[in-house]
C-alpha positions in Angstrom: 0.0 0.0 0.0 2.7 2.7 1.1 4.6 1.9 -2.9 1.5 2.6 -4.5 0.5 5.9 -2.4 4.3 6.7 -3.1 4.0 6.3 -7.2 0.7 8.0 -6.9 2.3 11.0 -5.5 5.3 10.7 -7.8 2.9 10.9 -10.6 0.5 13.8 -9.3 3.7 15.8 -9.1 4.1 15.9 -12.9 1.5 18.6 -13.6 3.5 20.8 -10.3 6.5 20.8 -12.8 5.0 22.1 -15.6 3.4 24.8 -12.9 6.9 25.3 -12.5 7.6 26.4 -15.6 4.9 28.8 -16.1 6.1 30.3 -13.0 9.5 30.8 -14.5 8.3 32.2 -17.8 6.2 34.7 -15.6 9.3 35.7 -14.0 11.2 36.1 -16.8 8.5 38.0 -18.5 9.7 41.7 -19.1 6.6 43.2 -17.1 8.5 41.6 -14.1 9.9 45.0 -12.3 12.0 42.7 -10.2 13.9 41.3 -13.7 17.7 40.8 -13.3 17.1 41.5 -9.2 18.9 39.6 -6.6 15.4 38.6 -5.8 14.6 37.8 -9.3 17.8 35.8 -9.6 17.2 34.1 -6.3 13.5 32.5 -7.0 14.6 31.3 -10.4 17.1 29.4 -8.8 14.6 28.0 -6.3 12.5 26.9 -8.7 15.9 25.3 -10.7 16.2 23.4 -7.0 13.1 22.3 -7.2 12.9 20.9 -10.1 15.6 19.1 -9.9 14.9 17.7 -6.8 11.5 16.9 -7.8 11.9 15.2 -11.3 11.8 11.4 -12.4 15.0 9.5 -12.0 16.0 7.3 -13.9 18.8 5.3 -14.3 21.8 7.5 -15.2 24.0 6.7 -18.6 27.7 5.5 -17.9 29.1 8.7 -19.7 32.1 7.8 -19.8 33.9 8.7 -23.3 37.4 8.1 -22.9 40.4 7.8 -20.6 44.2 8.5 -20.4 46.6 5.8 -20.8 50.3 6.8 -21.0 49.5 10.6 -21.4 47.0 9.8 -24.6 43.6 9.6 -25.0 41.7 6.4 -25.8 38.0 6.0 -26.4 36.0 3.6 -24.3 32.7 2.4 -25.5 30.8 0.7 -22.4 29.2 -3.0 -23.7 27.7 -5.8 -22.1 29.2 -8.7 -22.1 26.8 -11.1 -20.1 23.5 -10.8 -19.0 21.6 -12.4 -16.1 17.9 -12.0 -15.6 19.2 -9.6 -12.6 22.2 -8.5 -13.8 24.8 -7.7 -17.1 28.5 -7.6 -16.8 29.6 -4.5 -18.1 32.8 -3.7 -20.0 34.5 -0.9 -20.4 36.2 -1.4 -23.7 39.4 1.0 -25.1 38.9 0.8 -28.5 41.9 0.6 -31.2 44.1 -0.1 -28.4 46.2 -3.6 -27.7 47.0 -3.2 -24.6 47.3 -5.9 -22.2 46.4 -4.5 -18.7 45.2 -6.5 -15.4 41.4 -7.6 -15.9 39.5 -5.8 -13.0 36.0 -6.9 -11.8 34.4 -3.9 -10.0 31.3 -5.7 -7.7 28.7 -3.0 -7.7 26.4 -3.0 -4.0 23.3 -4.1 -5.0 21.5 -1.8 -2.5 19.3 0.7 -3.5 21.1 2.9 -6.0 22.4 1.7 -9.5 25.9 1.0 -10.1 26.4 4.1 -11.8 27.0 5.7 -8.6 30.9 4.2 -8.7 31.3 6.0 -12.5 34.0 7.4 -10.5 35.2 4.7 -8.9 35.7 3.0 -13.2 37.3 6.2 -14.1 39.6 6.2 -11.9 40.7 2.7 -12.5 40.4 2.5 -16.2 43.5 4.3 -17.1 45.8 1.5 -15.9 42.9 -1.8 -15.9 40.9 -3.6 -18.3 37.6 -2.8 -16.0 34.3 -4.7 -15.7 31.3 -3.9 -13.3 28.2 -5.6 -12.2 25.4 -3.8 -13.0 22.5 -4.7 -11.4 18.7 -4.2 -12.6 16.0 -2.6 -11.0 14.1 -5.7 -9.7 10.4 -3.7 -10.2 11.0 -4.1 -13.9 11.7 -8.2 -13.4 7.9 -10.1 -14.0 7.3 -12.4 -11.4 7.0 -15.4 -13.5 11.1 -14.8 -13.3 13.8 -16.6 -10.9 13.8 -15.1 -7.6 17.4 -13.5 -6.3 18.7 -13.8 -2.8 22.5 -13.6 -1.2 23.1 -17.5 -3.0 22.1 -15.9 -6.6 24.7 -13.5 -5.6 27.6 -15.6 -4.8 26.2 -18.1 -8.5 26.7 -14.6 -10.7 29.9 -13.8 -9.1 31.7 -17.3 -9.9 30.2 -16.9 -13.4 31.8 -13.5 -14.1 34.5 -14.9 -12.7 34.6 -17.9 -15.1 33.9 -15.6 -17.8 37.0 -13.5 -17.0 39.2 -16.5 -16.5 42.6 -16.7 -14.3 44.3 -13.5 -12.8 41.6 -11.6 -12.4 41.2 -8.8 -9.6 37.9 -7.9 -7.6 37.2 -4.5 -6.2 34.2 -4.7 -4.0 32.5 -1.4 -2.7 30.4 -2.1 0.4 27.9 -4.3 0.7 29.2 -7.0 -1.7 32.4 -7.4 0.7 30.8 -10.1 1.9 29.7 -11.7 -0.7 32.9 -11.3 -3.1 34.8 -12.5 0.3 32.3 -15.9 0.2 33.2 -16.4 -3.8 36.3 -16.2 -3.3 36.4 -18.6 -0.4 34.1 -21.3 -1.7 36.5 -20.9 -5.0 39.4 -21.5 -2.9 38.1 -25.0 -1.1 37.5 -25.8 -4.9 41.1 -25.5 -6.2 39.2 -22.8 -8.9 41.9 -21.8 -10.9 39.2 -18.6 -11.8 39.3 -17.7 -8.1 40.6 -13.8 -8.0 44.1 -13.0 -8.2 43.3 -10.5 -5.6 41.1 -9.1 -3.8 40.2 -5.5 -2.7 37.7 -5.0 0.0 36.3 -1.1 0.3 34.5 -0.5 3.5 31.8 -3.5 3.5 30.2 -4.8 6.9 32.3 -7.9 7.0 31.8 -8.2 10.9 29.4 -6.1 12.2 30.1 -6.2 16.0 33.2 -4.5 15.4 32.8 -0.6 16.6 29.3 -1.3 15.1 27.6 2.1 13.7 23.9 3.6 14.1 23.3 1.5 10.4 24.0 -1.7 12.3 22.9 -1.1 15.7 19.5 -0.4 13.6 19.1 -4.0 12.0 19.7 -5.5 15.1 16.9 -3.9 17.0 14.0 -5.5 15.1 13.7 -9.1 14.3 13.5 -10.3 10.9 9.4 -10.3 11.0 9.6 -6.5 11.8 11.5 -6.0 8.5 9.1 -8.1 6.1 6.0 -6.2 7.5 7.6 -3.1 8.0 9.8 -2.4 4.6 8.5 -4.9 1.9 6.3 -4.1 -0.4 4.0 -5.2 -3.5 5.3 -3.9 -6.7 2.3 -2.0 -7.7 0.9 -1.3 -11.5 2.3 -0.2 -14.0 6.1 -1.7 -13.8 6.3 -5.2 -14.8 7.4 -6.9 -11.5 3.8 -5.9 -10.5 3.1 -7.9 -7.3 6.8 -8.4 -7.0 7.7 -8.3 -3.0 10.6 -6.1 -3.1 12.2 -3.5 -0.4 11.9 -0.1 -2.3 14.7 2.1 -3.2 12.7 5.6 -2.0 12.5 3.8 1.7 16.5 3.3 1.6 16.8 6.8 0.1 14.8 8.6 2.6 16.5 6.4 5.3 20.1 7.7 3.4 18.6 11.4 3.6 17.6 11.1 7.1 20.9 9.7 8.4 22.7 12.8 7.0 19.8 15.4 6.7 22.0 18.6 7.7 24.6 17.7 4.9 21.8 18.0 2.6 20.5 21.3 3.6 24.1 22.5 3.1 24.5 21.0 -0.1 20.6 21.9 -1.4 21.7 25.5 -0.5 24.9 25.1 -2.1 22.9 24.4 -5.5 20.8 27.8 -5.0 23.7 29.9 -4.2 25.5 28.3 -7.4 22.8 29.2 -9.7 21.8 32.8 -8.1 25.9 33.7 -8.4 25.9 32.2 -12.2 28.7 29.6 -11.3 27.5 26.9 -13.7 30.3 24.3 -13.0 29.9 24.2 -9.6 26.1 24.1 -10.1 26.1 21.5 -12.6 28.5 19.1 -10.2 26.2 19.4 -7.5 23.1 18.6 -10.0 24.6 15.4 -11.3 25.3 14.5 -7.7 21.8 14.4 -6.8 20.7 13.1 -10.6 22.9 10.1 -9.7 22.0 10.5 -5.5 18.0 10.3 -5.9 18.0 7.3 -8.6 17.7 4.1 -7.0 16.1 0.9 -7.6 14.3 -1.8 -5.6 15.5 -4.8 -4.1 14.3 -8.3 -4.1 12.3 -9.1 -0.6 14.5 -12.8 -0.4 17.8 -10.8 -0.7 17.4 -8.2 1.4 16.5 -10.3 4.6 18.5 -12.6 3.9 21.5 -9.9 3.9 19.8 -8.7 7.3 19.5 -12.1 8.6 23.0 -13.0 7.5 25.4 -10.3 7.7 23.9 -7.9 10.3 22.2 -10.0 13.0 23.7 -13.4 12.9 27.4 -12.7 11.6 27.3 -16.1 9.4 30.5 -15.2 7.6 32.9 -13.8 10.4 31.8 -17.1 12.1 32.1 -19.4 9.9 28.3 -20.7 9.2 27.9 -19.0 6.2 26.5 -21.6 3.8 25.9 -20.6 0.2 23.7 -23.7 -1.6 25.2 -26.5 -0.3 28.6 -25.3 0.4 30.0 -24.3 3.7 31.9 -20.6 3.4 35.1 -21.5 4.8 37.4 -17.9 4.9 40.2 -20.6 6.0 40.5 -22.3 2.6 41.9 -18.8 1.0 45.5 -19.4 0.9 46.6 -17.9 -2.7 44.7 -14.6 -3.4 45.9 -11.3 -2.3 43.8 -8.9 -0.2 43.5 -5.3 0.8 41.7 -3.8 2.8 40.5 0.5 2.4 38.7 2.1 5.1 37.6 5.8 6.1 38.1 6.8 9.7 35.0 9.2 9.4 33.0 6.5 8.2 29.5 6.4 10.1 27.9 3.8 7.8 30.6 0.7 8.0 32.6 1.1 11.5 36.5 1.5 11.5 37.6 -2.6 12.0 34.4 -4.5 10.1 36.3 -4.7 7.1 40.1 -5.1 8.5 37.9 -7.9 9.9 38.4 -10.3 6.9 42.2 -10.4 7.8 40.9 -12.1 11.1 39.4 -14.7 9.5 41.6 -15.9 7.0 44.8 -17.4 8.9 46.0 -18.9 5.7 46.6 -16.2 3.9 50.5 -15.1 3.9 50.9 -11.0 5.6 52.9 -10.7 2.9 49.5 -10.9 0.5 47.7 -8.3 2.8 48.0 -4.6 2.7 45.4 -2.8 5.0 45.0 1.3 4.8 42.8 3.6 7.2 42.5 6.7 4.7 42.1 9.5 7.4 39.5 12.3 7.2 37.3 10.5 4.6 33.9 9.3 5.4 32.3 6.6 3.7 31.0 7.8 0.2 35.3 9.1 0.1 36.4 5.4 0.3 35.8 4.8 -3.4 34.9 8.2 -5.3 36.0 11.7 -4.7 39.4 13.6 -5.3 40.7 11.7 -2.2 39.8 8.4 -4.0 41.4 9.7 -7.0 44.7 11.2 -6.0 45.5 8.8 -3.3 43.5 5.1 -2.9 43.6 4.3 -6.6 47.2 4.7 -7.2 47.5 2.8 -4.3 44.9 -0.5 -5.2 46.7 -0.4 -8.8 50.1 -1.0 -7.2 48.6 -3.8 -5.5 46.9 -5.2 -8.1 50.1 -4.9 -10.5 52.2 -6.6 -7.2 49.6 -9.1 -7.0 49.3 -10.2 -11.0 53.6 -9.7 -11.0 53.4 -12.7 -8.1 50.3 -14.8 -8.4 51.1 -18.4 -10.2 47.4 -20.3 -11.1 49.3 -23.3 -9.7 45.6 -24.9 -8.5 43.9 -27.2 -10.2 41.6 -26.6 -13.2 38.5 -27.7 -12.2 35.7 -25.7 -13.8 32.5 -26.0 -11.5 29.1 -25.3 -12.7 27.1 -23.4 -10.4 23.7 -22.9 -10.2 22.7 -19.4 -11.5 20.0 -18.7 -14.0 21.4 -18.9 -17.4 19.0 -16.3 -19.0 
């Protein structure tokens, strides 16, 4: 009931927008006496805010053009390699080029907002990696006559991509899909997978929650799993095709994301106005593709979400070692070969300092000499993987891992080829 009265009012604020722009051709209507005023100036912008704020969001393009490699340009053209029913693996292809760079699989969080939102998390690493990203789809558009997708599915499309790719390739995982790229690459590891990654990089992802746990995590453990099916999933209502879908909606995590850091908002809302009233268009137009990326966000799948919940926030299956994904136990102790680092922001209020440094804790078998761990002071969590901070100084340093880890890393394991279970749509 509350996603339908939430699409009703999305769709009843149409006709306010084109209000919107009769108000603005009224103001800039040369029988204004107040034209070219401060004040003038000042309620155009407003009504620029508003709009913005206001408008249909869909999922943003890729945009990305082209890159630098070796102080040149080179085109990329973004194309989908392989396609799931809830997800396509993305490449980012330089085109005319032959260069032979590490294969890089970026794990997008499949959490509310699209994987666009790491566009600069790609562009940062493209320059010196042959990148690939999971790109999830907005589960509201998946017909219910279709698989359903839960934390298992997860781990299934991960050791696909993986096969896909083949040997020596690297995972970057933002967030959320720590754990999960953490599980793959332990259940590839008890296998002898010779796809398993060549490294792994880990960016602020709740690997054990009860380390210096955070307001997000003290939250999901003060309600049991029943509060969160009849409080936060919802039927998919008409018109989308997942119609009747049970799903946990992207505009409850986005308010809940708005809520949690409602005074930066107001800052940066009035940082927009003051933008457009003073006629500083890049600055304006960053902070309007902020929030065009920022307010588009998808639904989830009921079964995944809970079972994340249930899993990674309440029970700590991973950290403990009863995670089981199908029929496999996830033993951390079987990853002897692959490298792993470790990034975390010491202002970060969503995943505490320590719950990612906490995969080095449970994986004993893994030479120090394979692990790198760095605390980026003064960055909070959104800093850990995008931003100048991201740019200038954790890139350069997860592409000298990655070029230590593919200089080292022999596939001595066996060559077993396992077929998992994921949809093959």
């Amino acid at each position: 009931m509350l996603y339908l009265l939430q699409n009703t009012i999305a769709s009843s604020i149409r006709p306010m927008r084109q209000s919107l722009r009769i108000v603005r051709a009224t103001l800039n209507s040369a029988a204004n006496p107040f034209i070219n005023t401060e004040l003038h100036k000042s309620n155009l912008a407003w009504l620029d805010v508003i709009e913005q704020l206001s408008g249909a969001h869909l999922k943003p393009e890729w945009g990305i053009h082209e890159t630098e490699v070796n102080g040149g340009a080179v085109e990329i053209q973004d194309e989908i390699v392989l396609k799931r029913t809830y997800c396509q693996l993305v490449h980012f292809k330089k085109v005319a080029t032959k260069l032979h760079q590490p294969k890089l699989l970026i794990v997008a969080p499949y959490s509310g907002h699209f994987a666009t939102l790491l566009r600069g998390t790609v562009e940062a690493m493209l320059p010196e990696h042959d990148v690939y990203i999971t790109d999830w789809f907005d589960c509201k558009n998946i017909p219910t006559n279709q698989d359903r997708f839960n934390l298992n599915d997860f781990i299934d499309y991960l050791i696909d991509f993986l096969h896909f790719l083949g040997p020596k390739t690297h995972v970057l995982a933002v967030c959320q899909p720590t754990v999960a790229a953490l599980a793959t690459t332990a259940i590839m590891s008890d296998w002898g997978d010779r796809c398993q990654p060549c490294s792994l990089t880990l960016i602020a992802g709740p690997i054990d929650t009860r380390v210096n746990p955070t307001k997000v995590n003290e939250f999901a453990k003060s309600h049991d799993l029943e509060w969160f099916e009849k409080n936060l999933i919802q039927p998919v209502p008409p018109p989308f095709l997942g119609m009747g879908r049970r799903v946990y909606p992207g505009f409850l995590q986005l308010n809940s994301f708005m809520a949690m850091n409602s005074d930066r908002h107001a800052i940066s809302i009035d940082a927009m106005h003051e933008a457009l009233v003073r006629g500083n268009e890049e600055e304006a137009h960053r902070r309007k593709a902020f929030y065009d990326e920022y307010l588009s966000v998808m639904d989830l799948t009921e079964e995944f979400y809970l079972q994340t919940i249930k899993e990674v926030f309440q029970e700590h299956s991973l950290p403990q070692g009863k995670m089981m994904s199908r029929w496999h136990q996830v033993d951390t102790k079987h990853i002897r070969k692959s490298y792993l680092m470790v990034i975390e922001g010491e202002e970060d209020d969503i995943c505490g300092v320590g719950q990612t440094k906490a995969a080095f804790d449970i994986t004993p078998n893994l030479p120090e000499k394979h692990k790198r761990y760095e605390l980026i002071q003064g960055v909070g969590h959104y800093g850990t993987f995008n931003g100048a901070v991201f740019r200038r100084t954790i890139a350069p340093m997860i592409t000298q891992f990655i070029q230590d880890a593919d200089q080292h890393h022999e596939v001595t394991v066996s060559p077993s080829q396992v077929t998992t279970t994921g949809d093959q749509s």
